[in-house]
N, C-alpha and C positions, 0 to 999 in steps of 0.2 A: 252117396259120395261122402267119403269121410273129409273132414276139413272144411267143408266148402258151405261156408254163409252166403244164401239167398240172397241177400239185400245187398251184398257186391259184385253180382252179377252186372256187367257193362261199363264197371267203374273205369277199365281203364280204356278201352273202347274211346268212352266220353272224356276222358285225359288227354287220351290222342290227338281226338279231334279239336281241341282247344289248346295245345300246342303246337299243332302243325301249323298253322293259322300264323303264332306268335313267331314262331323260327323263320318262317317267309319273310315276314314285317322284316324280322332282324337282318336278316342277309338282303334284302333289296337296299336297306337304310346300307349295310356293308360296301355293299357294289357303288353304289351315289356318291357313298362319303369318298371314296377311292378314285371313283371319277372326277369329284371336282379338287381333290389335293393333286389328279395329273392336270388338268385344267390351271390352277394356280402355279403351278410349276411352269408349264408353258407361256403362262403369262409373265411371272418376272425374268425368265428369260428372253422373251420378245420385249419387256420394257428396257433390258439392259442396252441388249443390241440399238434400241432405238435411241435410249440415251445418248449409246456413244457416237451415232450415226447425228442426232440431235448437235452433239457437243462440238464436231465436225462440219456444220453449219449446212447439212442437209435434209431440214426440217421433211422436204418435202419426201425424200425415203423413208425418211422415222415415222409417219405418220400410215405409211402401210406396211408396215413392218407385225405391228401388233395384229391389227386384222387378219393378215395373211396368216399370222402364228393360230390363234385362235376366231373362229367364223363367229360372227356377230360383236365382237369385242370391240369395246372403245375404249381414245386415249388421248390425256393432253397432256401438252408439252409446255413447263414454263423454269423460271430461271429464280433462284434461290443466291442472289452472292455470285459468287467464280460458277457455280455448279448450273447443270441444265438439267434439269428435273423430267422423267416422261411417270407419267400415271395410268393404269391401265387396268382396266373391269370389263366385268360383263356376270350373267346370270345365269346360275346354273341350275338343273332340276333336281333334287334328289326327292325319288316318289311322287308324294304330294307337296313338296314344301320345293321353295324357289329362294336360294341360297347367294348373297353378293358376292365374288369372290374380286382381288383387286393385287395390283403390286405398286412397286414404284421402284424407283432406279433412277439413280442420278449419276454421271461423267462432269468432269471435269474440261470447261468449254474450252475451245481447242486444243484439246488434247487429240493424240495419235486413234 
């Protein structure tokens, strides 16, 4: 065979195989990261709605408001001044790692 050095025989073979491996890792961490920015997302909009439902002086729908938005999430509710503050977390997976994700949202107490 003309051109062809012996001692690169399987080189890329064994490239393959230690890149396939790496692009996985990459695209799971891909998928995670994208899960928990929708995760965050649904979460400060469940703390809004609860604020304003807070502000409104009906603590006790604001307090499932979050949960219901997001399953396992917790959230508290306290008062800053004029404003009624709601907080809201919970834990998300990406792979192996367990990620805090959180919002907050305040309304204007009795406002509309």
């Amino acid at each position: 065979m003309i051109g062809t050095d012996t001692r690169d025989r399987g080189s890329v073979s064994a490239e393959f195989a230690v890149a396939v491996p790496a692009v996985a890792v990459l695209i799971a961490l891909a998928v995670g990261a994208l899960g928990a920015g929708s995760v965050q997302v649904r979460l400060q909009d469940a703390a809004a709605d609860a604020a304003r439902l807070a502000a409104r002086g009906e603590q006790s729908r604001a307090a499932g408001v979050v949960g219901a938005a997001v399953a396992g999430a917790h959230s508290a509710i306290g008062a800053r001044g004029d404003l009624v503050c709601v907080t809201a977390g919970t834990e998300v997976r990406i792979a192996v790692f367990t990620v805090p994700v959180w919002a907050e949202s305040c309304a204007l107490e009795g406002g509309l």
